[in-house]
Kinemage of the C-alpha trace (Angstrom):
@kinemage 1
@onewidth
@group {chain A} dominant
@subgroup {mainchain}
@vectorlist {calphas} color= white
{ca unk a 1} P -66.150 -42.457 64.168
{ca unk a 2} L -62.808 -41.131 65.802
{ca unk a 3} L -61.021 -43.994 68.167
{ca unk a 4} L -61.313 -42.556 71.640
{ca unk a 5} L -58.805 -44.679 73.781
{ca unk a 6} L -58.067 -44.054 77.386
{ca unk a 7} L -54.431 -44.067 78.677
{ca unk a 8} L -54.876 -46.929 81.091
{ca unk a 9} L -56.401 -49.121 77.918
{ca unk a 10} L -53.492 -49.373 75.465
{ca unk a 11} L -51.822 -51.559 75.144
{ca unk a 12} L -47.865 -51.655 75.857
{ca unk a 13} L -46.949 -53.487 72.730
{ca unk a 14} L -44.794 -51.227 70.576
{ca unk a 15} L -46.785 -49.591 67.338
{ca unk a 16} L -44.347 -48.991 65.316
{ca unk a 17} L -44.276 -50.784 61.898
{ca unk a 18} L -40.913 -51.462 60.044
{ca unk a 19} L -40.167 -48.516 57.574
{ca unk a 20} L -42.413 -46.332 59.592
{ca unk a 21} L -42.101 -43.052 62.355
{ca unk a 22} L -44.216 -43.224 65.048
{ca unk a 23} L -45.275 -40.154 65.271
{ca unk a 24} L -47.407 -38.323 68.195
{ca unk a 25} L -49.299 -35.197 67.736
{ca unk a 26} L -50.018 -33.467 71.508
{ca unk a 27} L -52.881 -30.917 71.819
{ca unk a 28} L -54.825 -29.311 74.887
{ca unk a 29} L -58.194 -30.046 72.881
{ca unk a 30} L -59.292 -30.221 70.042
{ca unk a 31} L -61.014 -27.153 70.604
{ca unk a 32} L -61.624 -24.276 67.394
{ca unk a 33} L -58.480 -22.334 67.122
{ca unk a 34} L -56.283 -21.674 64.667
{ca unk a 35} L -53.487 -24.513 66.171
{ca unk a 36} L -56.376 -27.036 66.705
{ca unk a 37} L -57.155 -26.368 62.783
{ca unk a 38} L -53.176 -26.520 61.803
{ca unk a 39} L -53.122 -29.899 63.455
{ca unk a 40} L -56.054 -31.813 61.903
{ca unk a 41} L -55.382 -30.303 58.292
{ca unk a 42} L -51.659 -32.057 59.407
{ca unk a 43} L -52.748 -35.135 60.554
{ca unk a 44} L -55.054 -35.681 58.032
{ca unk a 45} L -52.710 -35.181 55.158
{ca unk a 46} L -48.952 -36.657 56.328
{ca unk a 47} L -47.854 -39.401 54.442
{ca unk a 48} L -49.650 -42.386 56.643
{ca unk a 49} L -46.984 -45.324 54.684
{ca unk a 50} L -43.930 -43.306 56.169
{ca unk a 51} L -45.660 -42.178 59.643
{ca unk a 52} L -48.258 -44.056 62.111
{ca unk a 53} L -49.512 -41.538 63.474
{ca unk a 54} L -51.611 -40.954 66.284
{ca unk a 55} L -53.623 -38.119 68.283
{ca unk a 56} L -53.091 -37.517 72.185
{ca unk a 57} L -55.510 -34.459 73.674
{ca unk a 58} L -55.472 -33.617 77.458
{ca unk a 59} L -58.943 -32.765 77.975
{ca unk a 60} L -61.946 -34.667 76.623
{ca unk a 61} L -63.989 -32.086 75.130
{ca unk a 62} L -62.716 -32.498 71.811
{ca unk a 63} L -65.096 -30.395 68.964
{ca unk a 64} L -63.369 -30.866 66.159
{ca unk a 65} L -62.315 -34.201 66.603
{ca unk a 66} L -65.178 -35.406 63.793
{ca unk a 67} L -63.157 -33.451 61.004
{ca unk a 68} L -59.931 -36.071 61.865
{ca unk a 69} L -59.758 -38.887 59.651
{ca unk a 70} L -61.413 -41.848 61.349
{ca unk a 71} L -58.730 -44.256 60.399
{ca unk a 72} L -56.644 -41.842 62.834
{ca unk a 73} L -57.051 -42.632 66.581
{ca unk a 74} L -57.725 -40.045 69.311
{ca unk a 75} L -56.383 -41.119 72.550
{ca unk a 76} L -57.248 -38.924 75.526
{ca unk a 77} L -55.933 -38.700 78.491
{ca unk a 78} L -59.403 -37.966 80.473
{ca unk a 79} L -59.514 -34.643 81.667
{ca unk a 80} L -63.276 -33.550 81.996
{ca unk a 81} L -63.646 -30.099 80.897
{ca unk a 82} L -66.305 -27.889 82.440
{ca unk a 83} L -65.891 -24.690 79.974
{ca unk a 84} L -69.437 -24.366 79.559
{ca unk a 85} L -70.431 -23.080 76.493
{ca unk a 86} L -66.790 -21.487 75.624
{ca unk a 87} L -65.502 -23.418 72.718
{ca unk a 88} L -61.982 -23.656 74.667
{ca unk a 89} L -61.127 -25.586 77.645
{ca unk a 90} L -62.338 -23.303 80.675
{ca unk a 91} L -61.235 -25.863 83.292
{ca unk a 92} L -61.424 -29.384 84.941
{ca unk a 93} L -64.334 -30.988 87.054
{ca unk a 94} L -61.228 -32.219 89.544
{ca unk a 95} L -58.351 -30.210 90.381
{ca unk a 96} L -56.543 -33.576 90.615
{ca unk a 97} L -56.350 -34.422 86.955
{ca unk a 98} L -54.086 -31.065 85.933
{ca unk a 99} L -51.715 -33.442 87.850
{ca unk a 100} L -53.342 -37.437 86.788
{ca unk a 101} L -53.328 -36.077 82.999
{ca unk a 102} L -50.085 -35.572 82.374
{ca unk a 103} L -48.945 -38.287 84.358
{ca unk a 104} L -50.626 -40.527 82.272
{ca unk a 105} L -48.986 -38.976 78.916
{ca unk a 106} L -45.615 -39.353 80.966
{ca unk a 107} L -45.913 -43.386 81.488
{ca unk a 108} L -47.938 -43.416 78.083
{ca unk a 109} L -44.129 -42.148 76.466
{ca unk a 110} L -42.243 -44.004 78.347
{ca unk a 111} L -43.893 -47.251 77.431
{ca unk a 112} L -44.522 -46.607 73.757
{ca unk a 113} L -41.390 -44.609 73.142
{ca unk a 114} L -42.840 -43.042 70.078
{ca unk a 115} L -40.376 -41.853 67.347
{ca unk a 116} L -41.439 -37.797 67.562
{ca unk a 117} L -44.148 -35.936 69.569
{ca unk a 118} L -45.306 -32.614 68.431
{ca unk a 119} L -47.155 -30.570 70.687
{ca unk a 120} L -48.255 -26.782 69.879
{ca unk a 121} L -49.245 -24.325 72.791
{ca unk a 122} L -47.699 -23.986 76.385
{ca unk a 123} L -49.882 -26.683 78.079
{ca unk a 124} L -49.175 -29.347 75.701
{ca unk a 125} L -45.224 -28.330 74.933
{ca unk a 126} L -45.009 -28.197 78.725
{ca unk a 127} L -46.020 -31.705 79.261
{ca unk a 128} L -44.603 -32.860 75.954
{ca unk a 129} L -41.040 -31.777 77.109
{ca unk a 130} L -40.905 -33.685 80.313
{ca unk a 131} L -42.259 -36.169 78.453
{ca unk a 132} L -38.600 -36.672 76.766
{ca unk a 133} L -36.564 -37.093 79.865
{ca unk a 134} L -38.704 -40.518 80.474
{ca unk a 135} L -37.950 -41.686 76.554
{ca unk a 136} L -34.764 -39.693 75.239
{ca unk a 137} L -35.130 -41.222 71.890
{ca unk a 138} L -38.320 -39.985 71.650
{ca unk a 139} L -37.779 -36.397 69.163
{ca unk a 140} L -39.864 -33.859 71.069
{ca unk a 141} L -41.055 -30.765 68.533
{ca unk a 142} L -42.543 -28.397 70.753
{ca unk a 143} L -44.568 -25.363 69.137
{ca unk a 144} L -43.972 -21.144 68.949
{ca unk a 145} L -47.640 -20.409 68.265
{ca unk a 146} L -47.691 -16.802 69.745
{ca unk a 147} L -46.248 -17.472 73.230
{ca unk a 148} L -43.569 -15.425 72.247
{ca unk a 149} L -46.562 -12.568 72.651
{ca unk a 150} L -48.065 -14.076 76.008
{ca unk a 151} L -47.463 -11.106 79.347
{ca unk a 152} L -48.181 -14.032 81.737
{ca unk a 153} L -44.543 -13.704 83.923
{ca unk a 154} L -45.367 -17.278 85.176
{ca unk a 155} L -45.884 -18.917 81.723
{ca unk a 156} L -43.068 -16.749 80.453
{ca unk a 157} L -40.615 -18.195 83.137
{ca unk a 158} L -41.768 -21.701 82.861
{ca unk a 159} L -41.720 -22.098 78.784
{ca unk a 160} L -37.986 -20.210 78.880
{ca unk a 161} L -37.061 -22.725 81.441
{ca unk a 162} L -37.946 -25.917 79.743
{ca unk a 163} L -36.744 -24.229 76.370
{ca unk a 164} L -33.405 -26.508 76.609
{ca unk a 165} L -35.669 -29.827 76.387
{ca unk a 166} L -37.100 -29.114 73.032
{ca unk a 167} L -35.003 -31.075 70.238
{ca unk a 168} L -36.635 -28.577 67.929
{ca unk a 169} L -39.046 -25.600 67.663
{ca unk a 170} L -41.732 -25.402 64.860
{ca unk a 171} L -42.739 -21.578 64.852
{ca unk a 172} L -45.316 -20.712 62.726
{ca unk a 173} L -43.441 -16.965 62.357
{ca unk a 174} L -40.441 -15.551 61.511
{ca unk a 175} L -40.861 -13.223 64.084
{ca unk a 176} L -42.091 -16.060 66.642
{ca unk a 177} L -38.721 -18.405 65.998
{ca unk a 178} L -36.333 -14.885 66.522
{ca unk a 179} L -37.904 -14.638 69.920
{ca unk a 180} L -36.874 -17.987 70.901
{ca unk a 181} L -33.297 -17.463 69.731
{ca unk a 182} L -33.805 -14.420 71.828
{ca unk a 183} L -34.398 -16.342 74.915
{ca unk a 184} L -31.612 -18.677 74.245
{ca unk a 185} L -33.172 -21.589 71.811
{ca unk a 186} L -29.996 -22.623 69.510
{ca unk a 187} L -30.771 -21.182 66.376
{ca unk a 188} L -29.928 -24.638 64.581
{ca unk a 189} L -33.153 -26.358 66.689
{ca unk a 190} L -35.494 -23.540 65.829
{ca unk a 191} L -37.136 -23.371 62.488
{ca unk a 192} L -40.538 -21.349 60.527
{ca unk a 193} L -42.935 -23.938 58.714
{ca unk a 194} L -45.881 -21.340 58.024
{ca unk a 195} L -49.633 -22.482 58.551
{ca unk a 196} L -51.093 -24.037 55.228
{ca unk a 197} L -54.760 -24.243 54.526
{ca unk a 198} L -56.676 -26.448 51.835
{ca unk a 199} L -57.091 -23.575 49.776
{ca unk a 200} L -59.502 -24.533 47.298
{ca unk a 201} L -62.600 -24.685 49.657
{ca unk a 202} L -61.756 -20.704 50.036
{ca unk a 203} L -61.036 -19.408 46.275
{ca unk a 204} L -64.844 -20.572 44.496
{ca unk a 205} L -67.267 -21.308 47.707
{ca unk a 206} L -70.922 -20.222 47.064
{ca unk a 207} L -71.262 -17.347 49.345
{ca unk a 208} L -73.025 -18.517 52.840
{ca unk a 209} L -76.376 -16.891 53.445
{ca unk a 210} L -75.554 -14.237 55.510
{ca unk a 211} L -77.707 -11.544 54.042
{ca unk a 212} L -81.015 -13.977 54.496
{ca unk a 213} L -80.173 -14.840 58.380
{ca unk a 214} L -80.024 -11.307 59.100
{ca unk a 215} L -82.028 -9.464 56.534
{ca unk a 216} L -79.242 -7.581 54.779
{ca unk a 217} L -80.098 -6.157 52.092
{ca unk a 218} L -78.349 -7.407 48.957
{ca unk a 219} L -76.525 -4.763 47.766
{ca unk a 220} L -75.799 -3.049 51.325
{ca unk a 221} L -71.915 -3.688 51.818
{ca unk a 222} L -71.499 -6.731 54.248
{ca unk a 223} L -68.031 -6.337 56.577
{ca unk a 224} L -66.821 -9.132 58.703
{ca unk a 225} L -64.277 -10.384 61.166
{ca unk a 226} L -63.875 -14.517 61.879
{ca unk a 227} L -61.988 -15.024 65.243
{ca unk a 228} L -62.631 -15.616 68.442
{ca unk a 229} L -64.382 -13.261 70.783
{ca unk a 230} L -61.069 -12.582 72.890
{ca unk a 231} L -59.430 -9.740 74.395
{ca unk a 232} L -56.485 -9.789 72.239
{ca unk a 233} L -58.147 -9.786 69.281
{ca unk a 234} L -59.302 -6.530 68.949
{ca unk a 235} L -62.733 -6.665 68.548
{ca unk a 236} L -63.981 -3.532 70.920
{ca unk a 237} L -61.971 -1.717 68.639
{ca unk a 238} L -64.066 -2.871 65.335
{ca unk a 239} L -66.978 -1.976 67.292
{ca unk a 240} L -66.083 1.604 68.371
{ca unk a 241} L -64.932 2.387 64.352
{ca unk a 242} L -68.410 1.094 63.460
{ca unk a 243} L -70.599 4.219 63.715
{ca unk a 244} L -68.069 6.248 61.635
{ca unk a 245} L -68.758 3.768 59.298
{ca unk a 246} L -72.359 3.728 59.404
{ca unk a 247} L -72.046 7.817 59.164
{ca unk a 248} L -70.025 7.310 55.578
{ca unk a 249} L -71.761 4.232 54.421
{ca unk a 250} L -75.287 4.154 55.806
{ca unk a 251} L -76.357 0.820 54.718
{ca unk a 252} L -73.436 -1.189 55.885
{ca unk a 253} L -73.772 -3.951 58.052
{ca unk a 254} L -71.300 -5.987 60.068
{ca unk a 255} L -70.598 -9.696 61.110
{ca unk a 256} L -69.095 -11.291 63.643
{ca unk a 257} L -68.089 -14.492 62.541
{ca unk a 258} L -66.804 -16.541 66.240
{ca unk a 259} L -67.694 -17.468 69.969
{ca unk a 260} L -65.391 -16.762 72.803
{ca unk a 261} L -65.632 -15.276 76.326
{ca unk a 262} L -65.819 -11.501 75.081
{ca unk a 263} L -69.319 -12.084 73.399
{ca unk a 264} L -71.414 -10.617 76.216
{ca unk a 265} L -69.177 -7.732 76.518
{ca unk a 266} L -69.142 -7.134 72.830
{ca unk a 267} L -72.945 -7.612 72.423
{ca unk a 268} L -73.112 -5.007 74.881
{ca unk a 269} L -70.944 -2.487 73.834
{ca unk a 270} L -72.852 -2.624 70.249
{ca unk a 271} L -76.449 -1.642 71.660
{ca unk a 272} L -74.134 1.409 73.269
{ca unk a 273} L -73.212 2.683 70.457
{ca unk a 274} L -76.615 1.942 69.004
{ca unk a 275} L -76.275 -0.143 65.685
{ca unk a 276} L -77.515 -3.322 66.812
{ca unk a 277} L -79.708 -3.647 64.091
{ca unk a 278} L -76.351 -3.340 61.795
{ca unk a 279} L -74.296 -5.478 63.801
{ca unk a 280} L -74.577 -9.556 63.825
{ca unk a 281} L -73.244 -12.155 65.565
{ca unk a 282} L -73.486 -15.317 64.200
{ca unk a 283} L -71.503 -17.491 66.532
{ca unk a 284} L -69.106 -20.346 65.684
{ca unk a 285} L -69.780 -21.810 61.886
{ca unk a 286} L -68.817 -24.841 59.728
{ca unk a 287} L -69.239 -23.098 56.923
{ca unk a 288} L -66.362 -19.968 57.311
{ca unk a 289} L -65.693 -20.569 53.495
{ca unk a 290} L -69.337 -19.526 52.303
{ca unk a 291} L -69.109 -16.867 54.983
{ca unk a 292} L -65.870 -15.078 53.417
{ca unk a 293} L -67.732 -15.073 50.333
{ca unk a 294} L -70.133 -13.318 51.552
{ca unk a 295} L -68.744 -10.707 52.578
{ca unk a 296} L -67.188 -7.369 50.614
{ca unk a 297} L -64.863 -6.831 53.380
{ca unk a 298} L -62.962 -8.340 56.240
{ca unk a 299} L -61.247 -6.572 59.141
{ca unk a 300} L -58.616 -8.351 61.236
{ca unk a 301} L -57.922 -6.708 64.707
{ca unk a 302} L -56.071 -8.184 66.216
{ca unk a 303} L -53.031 -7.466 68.610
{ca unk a 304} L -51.370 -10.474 68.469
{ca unk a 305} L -50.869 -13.256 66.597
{ca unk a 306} L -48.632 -16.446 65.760
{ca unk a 307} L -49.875 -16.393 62.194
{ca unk a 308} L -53.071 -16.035 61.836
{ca unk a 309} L -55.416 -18.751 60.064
{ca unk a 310} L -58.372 -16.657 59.740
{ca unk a 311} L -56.712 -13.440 57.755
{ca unk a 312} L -54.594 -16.572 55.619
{ca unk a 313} L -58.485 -17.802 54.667
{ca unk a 314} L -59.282 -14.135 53.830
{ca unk a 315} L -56.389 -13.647 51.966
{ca unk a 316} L -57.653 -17.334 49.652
{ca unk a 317} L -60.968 -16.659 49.394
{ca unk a 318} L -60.032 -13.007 47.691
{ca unk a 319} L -61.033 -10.359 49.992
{ca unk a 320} L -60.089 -7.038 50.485
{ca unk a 321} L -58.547 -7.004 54.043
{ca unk a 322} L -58.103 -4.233 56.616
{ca unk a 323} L -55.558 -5.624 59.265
{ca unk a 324} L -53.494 -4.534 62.255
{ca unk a 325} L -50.093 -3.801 61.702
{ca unk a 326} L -48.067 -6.192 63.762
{ca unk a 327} L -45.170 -7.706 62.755
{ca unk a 328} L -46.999 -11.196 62.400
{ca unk a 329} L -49.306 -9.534 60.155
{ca unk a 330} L -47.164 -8.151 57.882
{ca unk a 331} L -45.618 -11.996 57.495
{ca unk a 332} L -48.896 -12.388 55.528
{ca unk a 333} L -50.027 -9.073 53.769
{ca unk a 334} L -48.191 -6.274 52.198
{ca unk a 335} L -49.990 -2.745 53.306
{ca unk a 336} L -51.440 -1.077 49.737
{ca unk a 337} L -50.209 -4.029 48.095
{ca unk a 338} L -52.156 -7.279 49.507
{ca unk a 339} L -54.225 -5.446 52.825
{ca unk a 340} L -54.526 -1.946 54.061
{ca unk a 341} L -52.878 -2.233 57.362
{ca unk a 342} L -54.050 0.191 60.524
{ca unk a 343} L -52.478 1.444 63.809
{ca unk a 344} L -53.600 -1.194 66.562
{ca unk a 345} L -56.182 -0.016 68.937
{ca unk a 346} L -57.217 3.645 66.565
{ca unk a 347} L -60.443 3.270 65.682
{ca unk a 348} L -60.276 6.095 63.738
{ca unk a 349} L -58.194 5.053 61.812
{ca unk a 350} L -59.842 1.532 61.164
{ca unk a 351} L -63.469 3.262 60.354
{ca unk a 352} L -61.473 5.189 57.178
{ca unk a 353} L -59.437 2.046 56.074
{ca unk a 354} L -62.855 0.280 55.658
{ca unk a 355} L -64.475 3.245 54.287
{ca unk a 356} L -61.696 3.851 51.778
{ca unk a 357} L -62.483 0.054 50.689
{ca unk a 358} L -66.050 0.154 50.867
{ca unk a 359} L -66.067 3.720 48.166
{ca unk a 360} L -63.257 2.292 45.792
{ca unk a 361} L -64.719 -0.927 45.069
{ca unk a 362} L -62.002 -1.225 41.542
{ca unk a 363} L -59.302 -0.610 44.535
{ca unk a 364} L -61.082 -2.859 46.906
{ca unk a 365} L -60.806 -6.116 44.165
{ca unk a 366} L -57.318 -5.182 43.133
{ca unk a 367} L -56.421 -5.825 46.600
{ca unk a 368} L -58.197 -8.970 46.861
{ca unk a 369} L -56.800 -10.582 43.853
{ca unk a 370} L -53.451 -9.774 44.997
{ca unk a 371} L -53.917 -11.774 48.018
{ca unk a 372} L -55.360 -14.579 46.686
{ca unk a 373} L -52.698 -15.279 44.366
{ca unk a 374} L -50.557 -14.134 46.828
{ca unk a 375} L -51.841 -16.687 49.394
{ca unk a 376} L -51.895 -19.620 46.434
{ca unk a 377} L -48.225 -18.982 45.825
{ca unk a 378} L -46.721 -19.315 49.657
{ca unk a 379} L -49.311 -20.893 52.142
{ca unk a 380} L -51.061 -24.139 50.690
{ca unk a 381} L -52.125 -27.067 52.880
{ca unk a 382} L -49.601 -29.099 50.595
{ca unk a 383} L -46.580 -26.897 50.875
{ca unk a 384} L -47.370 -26.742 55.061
{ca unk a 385} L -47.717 -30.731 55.025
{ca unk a 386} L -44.122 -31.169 52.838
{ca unk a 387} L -42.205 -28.844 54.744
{ca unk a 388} L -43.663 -30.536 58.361
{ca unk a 389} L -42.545 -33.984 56.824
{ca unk a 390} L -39.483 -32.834 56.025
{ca unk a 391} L -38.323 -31.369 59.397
{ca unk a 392} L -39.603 -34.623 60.930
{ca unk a 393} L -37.087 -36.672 58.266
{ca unk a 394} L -34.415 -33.947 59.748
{ca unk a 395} L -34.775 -34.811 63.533
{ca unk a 396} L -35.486 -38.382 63.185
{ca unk a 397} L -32.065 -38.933 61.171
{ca unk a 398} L -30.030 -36.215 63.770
{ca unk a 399} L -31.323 -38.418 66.427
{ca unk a 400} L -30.085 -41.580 65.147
């Protein structure tokens, strides 16, 4: 079982070992998300002779914190969550600790001093960089994880603000480290290390039973989707391109593979349209490789992205993938090569992109295999873990 150590309970003595880099990962939660999954497939795979590392969330509700090596500890700094039955953080029981958190991190670097501290999304990179002023030898590698996409004006001034307190900026796209150049980031401290996944459990998993939980048929085509129910992701759009293509391809069915606080909404706008009985959701799963090969098809609608975790695992496990074409997408997939890719927000235009796959199935597996090997070549958990350990070996020796 995971270490769970308050703050106000470690000790002050330093951690470091000789030969090694103490080195901090920072997270919100560990919540489901596509970060959350980035940093335990990290943390559980960096070289632990060269780097003691350790695990710092804000808030307490921490799901995935079984899947993090137990040798690893988890220290966090208390905040009580009360997001219900939302799989992210939805809030705090007291007001006070959005303020008594972070302060704790703060005296937590300052005593410790910890070689590096990575954090990933605006809460955490917030805190992390004010965490440098009270330990400037402490490396601070804040994360470009799709803020470069987020409308907020507040959280837009803020992260441009604090931009000059990074040492160094780990986007996971091409497109997401340009926008922080944009903003004024020096282009030497910014830097893409793309999202890696452990591969293997995608390419030969033994298809989940999907078809038994919701009496599909066995040889009606199954399409999916794996994200979370969110408004950026597209899904109302999936949902109105449905009965088109129900109308072409009768016995379809459709899953959606997720939780999030669009579920009610989506639920409802599927008995609308009147294919409940070919629409599923199945909520969040452990088993997303067995569900991918399941399936015959997976759609990807989203409308913005950092990179996207999900379409990478659909791209491994050998699917043929209908995607929005945004510029983060197209980091991943080639359109007619590796994915079809559609217009955001036209369902019309999504309905015939799945119909085209679901009547060319030759077409269909072509596509598939492309992205597999595709995703095999550029994005294993290996290549993510060298190239993270190698940026850290960068900024620890710049800082000396």
């Amino acid at each position: 079982m995971n270490q769970r150590i308050s703050a106000a309970d470690r000790p002050e003595a330093d951690r470091r070992q000789s030969g090694t880099v103490t080195l901090w990962y920072f997270i919100g939660a560990l919540a489901v998300g596509g970060a959350e999954r980035t940093l335990v497939d990290l943390v559980n795979n960096v070289d632990r002779e060269r780097y003691d590392v350790t695990v710092w969330t804000l808030f307490d509700e921490n799901v995935l914190a079984p899947d993090v090596d137990p040798a690893i500890p988890i220290r966090t700094l208390g905040v009580r969550s009360v997001g219900g039955g939302d799989t992210f953080v939805g809030g705090v029981a007291n007001p006070l600790d959005y303020v008594r958190g972070p302060l704790r991190f703060l005296r937590a670097v300052r005593r410790e001093r910890p070689d590096v501290v990575q954090s990933f999304l605006f809460v955490d990179n917030t805190i992390a960089r004010v965490a440098g002023l009270f330990s400037p030898e402490t490396v601070v590698v804040t994360g470009a994880r799709g803020l470069q996409n987020r409308t907020n004006p507040l959280v837009r001034a803020v992260d441009r603000l604090l931009i000059p307190l990074s040492d160094y900026i780990a986007s996971n796209s091409a497109s997401g480290a340009a926008a922080y150049v944009d903003r004024g980031a020096a282009p030497d401290r910014v830097g893409v290390v793309y999202n890696g996944r452990d591969l293997d459990a995608f390419v030969d998993a033994e298809p989940a039973p999907l078809r038994e939980q919701f009496d599909v048929p066995a040889d009606a085509p199954l399409v999916g989707m794996v994200s979370r129910l969110h408004p950026i992701k597209g899904q109302p759009d999936l949902v109105a391109a449905w009965p088109a293509v129900r109308c072409a391809v009768p016995d379809a069915h459709l899953v959606f593979v997720g939780d999030g606080p669009e579920r009610a909404a989506l639920e409802a706008a599927v008995a609308a349209t009147g294919e409940t009985a070919s629409v599923h959701f199945t909520g969040n799963r452990d088993d997303v490789p067995g569900v991918l090969a399941a399936l015959d098809a997976f759609v990807f609608t989203s409308y913005r992205e950092g990179q996207s975790g999900a379409l990478l695992e659909a791209m491994a496990a050998g699917k043929p993938i209908v995607a929005t074409d945004i510029v983060e997408n197209r980091e991943l997939v080639s359109d007619g090569e590796t994915a079809v890719l559609v217009p955001t927000a036209e369902p019309a235009a999504l309905s015939a992109a799945i119909v085209g796959l679901l009547r060319d199935p030759a077409r269909a597996a072509a596509l598939g295999a492309a992205a597999r090997a595709d995703a095999i070549a550029r994005f294993s958990l290996d290549r993510m873990v060298e190239n993270f350990e190698a940026l850290y070996e960068s900024v620890v020796a710049s800082d000396d």
